[in-house]
C-alpha positions as CSV (number, residue, x, y, z in Angstrom):
1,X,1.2,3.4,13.1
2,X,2.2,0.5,10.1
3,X,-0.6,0.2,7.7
4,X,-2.0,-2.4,5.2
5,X,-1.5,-1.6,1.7
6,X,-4.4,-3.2,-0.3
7,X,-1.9,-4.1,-3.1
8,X,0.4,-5.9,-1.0
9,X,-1.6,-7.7,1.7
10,X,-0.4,-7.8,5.0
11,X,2.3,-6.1,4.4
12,X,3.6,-3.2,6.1
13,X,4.9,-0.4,4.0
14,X,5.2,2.3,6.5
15,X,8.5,1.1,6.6
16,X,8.1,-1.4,3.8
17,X,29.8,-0.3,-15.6
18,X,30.4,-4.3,-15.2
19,X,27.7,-4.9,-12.9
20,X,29.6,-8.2,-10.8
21,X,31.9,-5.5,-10.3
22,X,29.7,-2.7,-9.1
23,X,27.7,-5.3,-6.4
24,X,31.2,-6.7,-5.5
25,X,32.0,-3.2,-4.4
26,X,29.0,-2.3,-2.6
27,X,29.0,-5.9,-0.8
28,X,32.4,-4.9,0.3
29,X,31.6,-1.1,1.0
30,X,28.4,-2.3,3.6
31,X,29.8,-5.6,5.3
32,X,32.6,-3.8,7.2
33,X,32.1,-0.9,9.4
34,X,34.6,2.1,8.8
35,X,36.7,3.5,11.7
36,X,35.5,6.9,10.9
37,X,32.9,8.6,9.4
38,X,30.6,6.7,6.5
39,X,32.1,7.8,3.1
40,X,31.0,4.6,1.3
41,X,27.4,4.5,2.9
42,X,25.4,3.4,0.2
43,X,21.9,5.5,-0.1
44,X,19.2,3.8,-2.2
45,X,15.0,4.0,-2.5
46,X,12.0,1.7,-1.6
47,X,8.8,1.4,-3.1
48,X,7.4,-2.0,-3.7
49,X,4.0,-1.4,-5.0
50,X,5.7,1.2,-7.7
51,X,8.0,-1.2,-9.2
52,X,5.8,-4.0,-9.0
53,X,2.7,-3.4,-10.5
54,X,4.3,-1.2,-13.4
55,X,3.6,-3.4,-15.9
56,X,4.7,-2.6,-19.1
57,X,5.8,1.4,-17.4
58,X,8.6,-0.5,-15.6
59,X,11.2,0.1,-17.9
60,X,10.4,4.1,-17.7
61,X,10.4,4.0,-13.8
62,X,13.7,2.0,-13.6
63,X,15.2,5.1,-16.2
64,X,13.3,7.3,-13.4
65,X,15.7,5.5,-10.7
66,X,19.0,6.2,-13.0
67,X,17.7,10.0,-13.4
68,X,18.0,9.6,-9.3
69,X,21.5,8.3,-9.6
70,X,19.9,5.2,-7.2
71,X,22.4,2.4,-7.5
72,X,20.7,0.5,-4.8
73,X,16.9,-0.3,-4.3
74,X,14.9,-2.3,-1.5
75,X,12.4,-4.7,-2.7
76,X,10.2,-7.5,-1.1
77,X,9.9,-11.1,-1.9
78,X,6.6,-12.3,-0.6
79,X,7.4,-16.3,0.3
80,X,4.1,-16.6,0.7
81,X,3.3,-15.4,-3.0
82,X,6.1,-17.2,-4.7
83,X,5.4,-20.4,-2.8
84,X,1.2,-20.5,-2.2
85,X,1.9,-24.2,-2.5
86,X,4.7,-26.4,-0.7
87,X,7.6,-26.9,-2.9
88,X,8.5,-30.8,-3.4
89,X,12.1,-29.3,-3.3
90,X,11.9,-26.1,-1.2
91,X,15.7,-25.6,-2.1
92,X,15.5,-26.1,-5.9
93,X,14.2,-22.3,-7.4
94,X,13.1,-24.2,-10.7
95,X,10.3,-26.5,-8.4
96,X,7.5,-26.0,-10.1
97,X,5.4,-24.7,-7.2
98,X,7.6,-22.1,-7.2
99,X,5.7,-18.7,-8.9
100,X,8.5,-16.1,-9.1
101,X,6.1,-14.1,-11.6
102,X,6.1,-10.2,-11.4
103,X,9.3,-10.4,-8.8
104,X,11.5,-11.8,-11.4
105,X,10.5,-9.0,-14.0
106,X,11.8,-6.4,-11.5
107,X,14.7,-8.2,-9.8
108,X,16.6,-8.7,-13.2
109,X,15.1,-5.4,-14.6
110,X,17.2,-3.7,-11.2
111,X,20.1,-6.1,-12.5
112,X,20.1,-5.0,-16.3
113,X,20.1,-1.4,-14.6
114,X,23.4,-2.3,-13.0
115,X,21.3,-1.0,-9.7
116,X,22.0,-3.2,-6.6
117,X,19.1,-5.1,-5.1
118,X,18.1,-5.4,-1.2
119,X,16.1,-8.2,-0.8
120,X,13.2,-8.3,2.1
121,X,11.9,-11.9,3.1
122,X,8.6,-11.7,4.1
123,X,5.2,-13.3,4.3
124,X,4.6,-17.0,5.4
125,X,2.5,-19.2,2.8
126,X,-0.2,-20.9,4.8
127,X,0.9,-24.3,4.4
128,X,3.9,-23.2,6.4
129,X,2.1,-21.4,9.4
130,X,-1.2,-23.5,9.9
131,X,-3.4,-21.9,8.0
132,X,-3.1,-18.2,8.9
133,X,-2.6,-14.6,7.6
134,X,1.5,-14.1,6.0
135,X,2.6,-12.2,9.2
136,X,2.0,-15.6,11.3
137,X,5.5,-16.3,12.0
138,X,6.2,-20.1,10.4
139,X,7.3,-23.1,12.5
140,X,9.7,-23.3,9.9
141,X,11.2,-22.9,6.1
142,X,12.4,-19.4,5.6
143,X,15.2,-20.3,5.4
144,X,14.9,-22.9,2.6
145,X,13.1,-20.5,0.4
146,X,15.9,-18.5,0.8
147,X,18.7,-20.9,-1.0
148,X,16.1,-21.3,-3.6
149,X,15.7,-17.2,-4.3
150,X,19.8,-16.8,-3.9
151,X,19.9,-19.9,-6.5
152,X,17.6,-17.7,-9.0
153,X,19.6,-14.3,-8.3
154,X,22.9,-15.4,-7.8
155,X,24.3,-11.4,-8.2
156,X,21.6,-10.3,-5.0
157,X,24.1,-10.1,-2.2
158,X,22.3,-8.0,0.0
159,X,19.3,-9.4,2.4
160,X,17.5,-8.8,5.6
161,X,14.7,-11.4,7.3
162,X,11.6,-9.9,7.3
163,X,10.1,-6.8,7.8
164,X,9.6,-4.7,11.5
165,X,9.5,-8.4,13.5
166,X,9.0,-6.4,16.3
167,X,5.0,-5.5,15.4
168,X,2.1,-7.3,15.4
169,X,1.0,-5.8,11.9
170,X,4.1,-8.2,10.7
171,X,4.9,-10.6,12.8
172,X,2.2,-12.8,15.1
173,X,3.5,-13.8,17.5
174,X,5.6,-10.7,18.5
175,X,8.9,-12.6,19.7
176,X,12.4,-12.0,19.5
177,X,13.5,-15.5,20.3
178,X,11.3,-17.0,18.0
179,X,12.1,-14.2,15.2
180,X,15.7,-15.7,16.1
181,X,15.5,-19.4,16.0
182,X,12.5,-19.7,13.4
183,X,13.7,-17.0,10.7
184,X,16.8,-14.8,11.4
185,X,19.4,-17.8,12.5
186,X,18.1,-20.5,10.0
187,X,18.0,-18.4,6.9
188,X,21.4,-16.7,7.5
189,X,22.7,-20.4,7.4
190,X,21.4,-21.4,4.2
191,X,22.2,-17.9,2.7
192,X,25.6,-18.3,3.4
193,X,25.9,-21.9,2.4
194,X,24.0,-20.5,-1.0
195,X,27.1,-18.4,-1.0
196,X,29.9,-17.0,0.4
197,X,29.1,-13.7,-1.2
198,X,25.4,-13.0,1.1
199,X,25.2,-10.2,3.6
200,X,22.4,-11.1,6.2
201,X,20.9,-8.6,8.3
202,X,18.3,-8.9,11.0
203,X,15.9,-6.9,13.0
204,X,15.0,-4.3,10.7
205,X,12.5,-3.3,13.6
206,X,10.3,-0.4,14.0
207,X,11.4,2.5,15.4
208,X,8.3,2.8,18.3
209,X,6.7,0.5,20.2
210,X,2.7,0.8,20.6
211,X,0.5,-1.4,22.6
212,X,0.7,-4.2,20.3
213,X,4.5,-4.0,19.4
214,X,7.8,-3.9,21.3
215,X,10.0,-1.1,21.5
216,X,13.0,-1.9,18.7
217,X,15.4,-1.7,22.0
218,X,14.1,-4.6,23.7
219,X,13.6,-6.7,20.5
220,X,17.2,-5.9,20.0
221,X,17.8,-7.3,23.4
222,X,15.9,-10.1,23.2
223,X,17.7,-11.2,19.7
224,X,21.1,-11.0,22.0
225,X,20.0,-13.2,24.5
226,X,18.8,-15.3,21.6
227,X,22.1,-15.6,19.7
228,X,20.6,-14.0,16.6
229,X,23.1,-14.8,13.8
230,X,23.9,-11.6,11.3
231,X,26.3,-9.6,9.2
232,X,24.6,-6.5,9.9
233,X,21.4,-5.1,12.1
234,X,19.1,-2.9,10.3
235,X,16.2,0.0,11.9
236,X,13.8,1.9,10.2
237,X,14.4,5.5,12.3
238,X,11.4,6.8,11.1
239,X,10.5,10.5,12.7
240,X,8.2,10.2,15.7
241,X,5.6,13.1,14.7
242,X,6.4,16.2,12.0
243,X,7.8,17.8,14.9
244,X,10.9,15.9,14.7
245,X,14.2,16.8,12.7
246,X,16.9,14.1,11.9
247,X,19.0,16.3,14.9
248,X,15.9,16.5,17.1
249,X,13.1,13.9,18.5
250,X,10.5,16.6,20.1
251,X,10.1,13.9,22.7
252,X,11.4,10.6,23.0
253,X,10.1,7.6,24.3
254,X,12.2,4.9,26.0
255,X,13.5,2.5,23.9
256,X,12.1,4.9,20.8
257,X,14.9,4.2,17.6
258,X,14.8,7.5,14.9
259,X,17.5,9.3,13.0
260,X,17.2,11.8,15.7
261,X,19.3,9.4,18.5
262,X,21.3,7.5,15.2
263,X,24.8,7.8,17.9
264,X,22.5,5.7,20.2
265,X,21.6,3.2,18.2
266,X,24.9,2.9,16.6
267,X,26.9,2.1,20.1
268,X,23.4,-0.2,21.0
269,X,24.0,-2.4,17.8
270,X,28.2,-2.5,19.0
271,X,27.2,-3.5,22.3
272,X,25.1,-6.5,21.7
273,X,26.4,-7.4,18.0
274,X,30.2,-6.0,17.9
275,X,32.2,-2.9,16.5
276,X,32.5,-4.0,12.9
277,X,28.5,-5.0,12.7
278,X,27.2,-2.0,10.2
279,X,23.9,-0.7,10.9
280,X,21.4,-0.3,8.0
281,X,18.6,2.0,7.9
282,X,16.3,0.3,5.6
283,X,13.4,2.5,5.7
284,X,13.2,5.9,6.1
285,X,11.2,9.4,4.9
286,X,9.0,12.4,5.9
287,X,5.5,12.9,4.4
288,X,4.1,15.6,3.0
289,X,1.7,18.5,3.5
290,X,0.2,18.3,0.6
291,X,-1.8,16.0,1.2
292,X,-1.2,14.9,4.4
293,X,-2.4,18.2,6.8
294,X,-1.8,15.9,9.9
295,X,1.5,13.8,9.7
296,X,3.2,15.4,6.5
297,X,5.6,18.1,6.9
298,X,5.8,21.0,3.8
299,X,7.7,20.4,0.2
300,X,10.7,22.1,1.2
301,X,11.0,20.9,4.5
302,X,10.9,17.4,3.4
303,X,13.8,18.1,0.8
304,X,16.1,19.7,4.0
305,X,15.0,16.6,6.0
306,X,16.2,14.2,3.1
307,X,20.0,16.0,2.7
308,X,20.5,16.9,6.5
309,X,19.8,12.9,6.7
310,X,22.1,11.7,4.3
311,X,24.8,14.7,5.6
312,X,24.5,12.9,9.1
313,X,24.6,9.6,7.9
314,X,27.8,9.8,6.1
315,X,29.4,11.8,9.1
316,X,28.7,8.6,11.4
317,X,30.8,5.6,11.5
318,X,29.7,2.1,11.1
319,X,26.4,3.3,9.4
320,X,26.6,2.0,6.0
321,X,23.1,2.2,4.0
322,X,20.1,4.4,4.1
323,X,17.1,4.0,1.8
324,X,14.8,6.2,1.6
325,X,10.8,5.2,1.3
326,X,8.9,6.3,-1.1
327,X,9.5,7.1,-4.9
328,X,5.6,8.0,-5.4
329,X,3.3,8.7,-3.6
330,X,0.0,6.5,-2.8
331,X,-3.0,7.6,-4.3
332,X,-4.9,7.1,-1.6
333,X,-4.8,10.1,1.5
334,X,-4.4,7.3,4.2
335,X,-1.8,5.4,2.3
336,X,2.1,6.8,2.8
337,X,3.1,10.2,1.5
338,X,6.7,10.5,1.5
339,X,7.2,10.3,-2.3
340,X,9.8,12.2,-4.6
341,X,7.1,12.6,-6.3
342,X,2.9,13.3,-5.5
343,X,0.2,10.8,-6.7
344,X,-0.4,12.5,-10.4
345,X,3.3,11.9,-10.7
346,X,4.8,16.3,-10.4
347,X,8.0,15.7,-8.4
348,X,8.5,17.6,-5.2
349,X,11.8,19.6,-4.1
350,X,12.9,16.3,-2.7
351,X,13.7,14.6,-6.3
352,X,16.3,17.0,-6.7
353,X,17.4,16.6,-3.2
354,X,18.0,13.1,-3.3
355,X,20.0,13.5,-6.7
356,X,22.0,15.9,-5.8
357,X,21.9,16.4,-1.6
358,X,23.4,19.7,-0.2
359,X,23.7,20.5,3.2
360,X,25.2,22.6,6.1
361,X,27.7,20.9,8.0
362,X,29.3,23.8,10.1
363,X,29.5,27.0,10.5
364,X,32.1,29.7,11.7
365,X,31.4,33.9,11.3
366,X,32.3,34.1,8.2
367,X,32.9,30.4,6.9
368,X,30.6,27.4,6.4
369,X,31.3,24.0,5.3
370,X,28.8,21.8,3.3
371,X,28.4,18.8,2.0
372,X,27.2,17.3,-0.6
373,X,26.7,14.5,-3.2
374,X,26.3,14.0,-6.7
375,X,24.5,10.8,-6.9
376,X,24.1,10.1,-11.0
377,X,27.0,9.6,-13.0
378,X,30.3,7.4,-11.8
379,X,33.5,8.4,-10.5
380,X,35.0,11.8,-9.5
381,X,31.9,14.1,-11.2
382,X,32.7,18.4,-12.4
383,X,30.4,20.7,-10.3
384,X,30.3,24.3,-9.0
385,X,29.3,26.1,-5.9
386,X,27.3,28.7,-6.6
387,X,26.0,31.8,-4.6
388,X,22.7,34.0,-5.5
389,X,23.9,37.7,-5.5
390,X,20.5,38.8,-5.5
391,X,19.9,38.7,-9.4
392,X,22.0,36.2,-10.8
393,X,23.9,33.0,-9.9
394,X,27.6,33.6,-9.8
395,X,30.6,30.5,-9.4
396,X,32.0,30.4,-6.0
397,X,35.3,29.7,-7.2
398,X,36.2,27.6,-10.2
399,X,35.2,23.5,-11.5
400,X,35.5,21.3,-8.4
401,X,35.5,17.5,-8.8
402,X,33.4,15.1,-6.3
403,X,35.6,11.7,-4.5
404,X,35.2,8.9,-6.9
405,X,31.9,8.0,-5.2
406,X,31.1,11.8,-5.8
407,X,30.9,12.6,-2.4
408,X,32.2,16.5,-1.9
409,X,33.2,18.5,1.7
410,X,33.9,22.4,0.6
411,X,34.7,25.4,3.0
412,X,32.9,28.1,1.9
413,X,33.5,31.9,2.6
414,X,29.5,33.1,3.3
415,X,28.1,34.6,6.5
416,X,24.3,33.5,7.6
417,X,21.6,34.6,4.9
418,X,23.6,33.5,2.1
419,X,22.5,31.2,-0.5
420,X,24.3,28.6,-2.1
421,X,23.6,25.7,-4.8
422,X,25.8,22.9,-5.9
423,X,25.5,22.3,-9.7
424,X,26.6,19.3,-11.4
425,X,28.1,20.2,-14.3
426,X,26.1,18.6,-17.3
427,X,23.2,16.9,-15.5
428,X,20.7,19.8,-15.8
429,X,19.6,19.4,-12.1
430,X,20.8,21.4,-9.5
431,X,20.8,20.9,-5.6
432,X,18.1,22.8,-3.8
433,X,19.1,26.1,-2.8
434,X,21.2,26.3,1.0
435,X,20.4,29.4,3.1
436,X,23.6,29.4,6.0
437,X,22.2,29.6,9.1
C-alpha cells in the first residue's frame, strides 16, 4: 500500500507569541500523558514534498499553514541527503560534508512562523549501509547525525526515528530488534545528551501488515522484547479501505492499528511502554473522490472524517498529537490524495474543517453536545453557534469564548435534522455545517 514519491526517493509518504515559549509548552503538553481525556493534544499537518520544493512560494504556503491555525508540522530529514558523504565529525552540524540545503530553508521558515516542528529521521546514506538504497537499515550512525541536526535546531524538540520501520518499502531488513538496537535506542541517547529538552518517539509503524511487512502489533512486540528506548510511541492509523470511519474498521485484520480501534492501541502502548508513554499519531487522512474513484472517499465525507477524528482524539486519554497528511494534493492520480486542497490548488470542505473542526459528540431527544475547535488565533477565541432556520442563520444563544487552547464543549437544544455551524468571530471561516443525527 506505501508508495514511492519520485520527488523524494524511497521514501514512503503514504504515511510520510515568544516562540521558546510556545515549543516549551507543546514539549510539555505531549511528553506526559493526561489522566483524562486529551485537551492539550496537539493537531498539526504533513506534507514534505509541498514545503520542500516551494522554492521561492514557501513563504506563501507557510502564511497558508497560519490561515490553518497549524502550530505544529511534520517534516523529514533525509540523512542520506544531508550526509551523501561521511562526515569527518558526524556530531559537528558545521562538517562540511554536511548539505542541510533546502531542509534548513523550511525548518527555520516553520521557526520564524512560531509553528513547532516534528522532525522524521530517515534515509541511510550509502556509505553508511554498504552501498544500498536509503531504506537499508545502517549498521550504524543515526544516531550521530542526530546530535548534529539537534545542534543546528536547537528549538526542534520533537522527533521520531524513521518512518513505518515495520515495511519493507522503508526499512530492509524488516526487524524490530534491529530497528531497536541500530536506530531507535542509539539515537534517543544522543538526542537526549544533545539536550534535555528532546522528546524521542519510536515505531511510527504502519497500520497493516502485507506480505512484505509486519503487522504494527508484532513490531510493537518485538521493540518490547528489544528494550526500545522512548518518550512516546507513534502509529499512523490510517483507514483500511473507504469503507472505514474513525468509529468503524469494516473488517479488521489481526494486529491491524487505525483510528477505528485508537482505545486498543492506547492500552497496547501502556502495556508494553507504561501509562504515562503518549501515543502520537503521526500520519493520518482520507483521500478523495475526486480523483481517486477507487480509494478516495467524497469532499464532504472527508471533512466529517477529519473533525469526528480530531473529536475522538481529544476525548481519549494519553493520545497527545495527530497530524494530518496532506496539505495538497499530488498531481499525479497514483500519488496520495488526501489534501486540504486538490492538485490546481481549490480547497476542499476539509480546509475549513481542519481550521475550525465541529462535531457531534452526543446526543439525547432533544439535546446534543458538540465539540469543536478554533484552531487560528491564541488564547480563549469569541464564536457563536449557529442554527439554519431554513432561510437564514440565526445565533444559538449569545458570544461564547473557546479554553485558552480554543477548545469548546456546548450542549445544544436541537433534535436530529438540525443544522448547526460554529463561527469564529472575525476569522471569516466558518466550521462546516453539523446535521444532528
Amino acid at each position: 500500500m506505501p508508495f514511492t514519491d519520485p520527488r523524494l526517493p524511497w521514501l514512503s509518504v503514504l504515511r510520510i507569541g515568544v516562540v521558546g515559549a510556545l515549543v516549551a509548552a507543546f514539549v510539555l503538553g505531549v511528553a506526559a500523558a493526561p489522566a483524562a481525556a486529551s485537551p492539550s493534544a496537539q493537531f498539526g499537518v504533513q506534507d514534505d514534498a509541498w514545503l520542500l520544493y516551494a522554492g521561492a512560494a514557501l513563504p506563501q504556503r507557510l502564511d497558508t499553514l497560519d490561515r490553518l491555525g497549524v502550530r505544529l508540522v511534520r517534516f523529514t530529514l533525509r540523512w542520506d541527503e544531508v550526509a551523501p558523504t561521511r562526515p569527518r565529525n558526524q556530531l559537528d552540524p558545521n562538517d562540511p560534508a554536511y548539505r542541510w540545503g533546502p531542509f534548513d530553508a523550511v525548518i527555520r521558515g516553520l521557526h520564524a512562523h512560531g509553528i513547532a516542528t516534528l522532525l522524521t529521521l530517515w534515509g541511510s546514506p550509502r556509505w553508511a549501509n554498504g552501498g544500498h538504497a536509503p531504506n537499508r537499515l545502517p549498521a550504524a550512525g543515526l544516531g550521530s547525525f542526530a546530535y548534529a541536526a539537534s545542534k543546528r535546531y536547537p528549538w526542534v524538540h520533537l522527533w521520531t526515528v524513521w518512518n513505518e520501520p515495520n515495511t519493507r518499502v522503508a526499512a530492509v531488513p524488516v526487524s524490530p530488534k534491529l530497528y531497536v538496537t541500530r536506530l531507535l535506542n542509539p539515537t534517543y541517547a544522543l538526542l537526549h545528551r544533545a539536550s534535555r529538552a528532546n522528546v524521542v518517539a519510536g515505531g511510527v509503524t504502519s497500520p497493516r501488515s502485507t506480505a512484505s511487512s509486519m503487522s504494527p502489533y508484532a513490531f510493537m512486540v518485538g521493540m518490547h522484547a528489544a528494550r526500545a528506548r522512548l518518550d512516546a510511541y507513534a502509529q499512523n492509523p490510517y483507514p483500511s479501505s473507504r469503507f472505514d470511519t474513525p468509529f468503524k474498521e469494516a473488517g479488521r485484520a489481526s494486529g491491524t492499528f487505525t483510528m477505528a480501534h485508537l482505545s486498543t492501541i492506547r492500552a497496547d502502548v501502556t502495556r508494553f511502554f507504561g501509562l504515562r508513554t503518549p501515543l502520537w499519531l503521526t500520519e493520518y487522512g482520507y483521500q478523495t473522490n475526486p480523483p481517486d474513484r477507487i480509494l478516495g472517499v467524497s469532499p464532504a465525507l472527508q471533512a466529517t472524517y477529519e473533525n469526528e477524528a480530531a473529536m475522538k482524539v481529544w476525548a481519549q486519554p494519553g493520545v497527545t498529537m495527530l497530524i494530518h497528511f496532506i496539505v495538497r494534493d499530488d498531481p499525479e492520480l497514483g500519488g496520495w490524495q488526501s489534501g486540504f486542497f486538490n492538485a490546481a490548488g481549490t480547497a476542499k470542505p476539509s480546509f475549513a474543517a481542519f481550521a475550525v473542526p465541529f462535531a457531534e459528540q452526543s446526543r439525547s431527544v432533544r439535546r446534543v453536545v458538540v465539540w469543536g475547535q478554533v484552531r487560528p488565533g491564541t488564547g480563549a477565541r469569541p464564536y457563536v453557534i449557529q442554527r439554519w432556520t431554513g432561510r437564514v442563520w440565526t445565533n444559538v444563544g449569545g458570544v461564547r469564548r473557546t479554553g485558552v487552547g480554543g477548545t469548546l464543549r456546548v450542549a445544544i437544544a436541537a433534535t436530529r435534522g438540525t443544522k448547526l455551524r460554529l463561527e469564529p468571530l472575525q476569522l471569516g471561516l466558518a466550521s462546516r455545517v453539523l446535521t444532528v443525527a
